[in-house]
C-alpha positions, 0 to 999 in steps of 0.5 A: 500500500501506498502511504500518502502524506499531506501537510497542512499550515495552522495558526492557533490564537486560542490554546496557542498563539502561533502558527505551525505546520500538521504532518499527516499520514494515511489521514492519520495526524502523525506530528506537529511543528508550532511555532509559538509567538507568545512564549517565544518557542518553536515546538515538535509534537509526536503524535504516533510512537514511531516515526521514521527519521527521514519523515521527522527530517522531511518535516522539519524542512517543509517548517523552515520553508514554509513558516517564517522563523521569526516571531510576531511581536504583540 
């Protein structure tokens, strides 16, 4: 079977205030990358027990491409 992947780009001003990238495979929600504008971080969240390290890789390559590094004064 083939796997399928997709990203997805997410801002959150609720529980967070950020924006971040979600890694899906299969449609299953495998991890996340927020960077948090509030508290000044930049965060992985794991969200499967095994994750390969070329998807991790991958996944950290698509963030720096995708969301601006620097963080958004309030």
């Amino acid at each position: 079977m083939e796997k399928k992947d997709r990203v997805e780009i997410a801002s959150d001003v609720n529980t967070r205030d950020g924006i971040g990238i979600e890694v899906y495979r299969n449609e299953e929600l495998v991890v996340d990358i927020f960077r948090d504008d509030a508290e000044r971080t930049r965060t992985i969240t794991v969200h499967k027990q095994n994750i390969s390290l070329e998807l991790m890789e991958e996944s950290i390559e698509i963030f720096k491409k995708e969301i601006p590094w620097d963080f958004i004064e309030d």
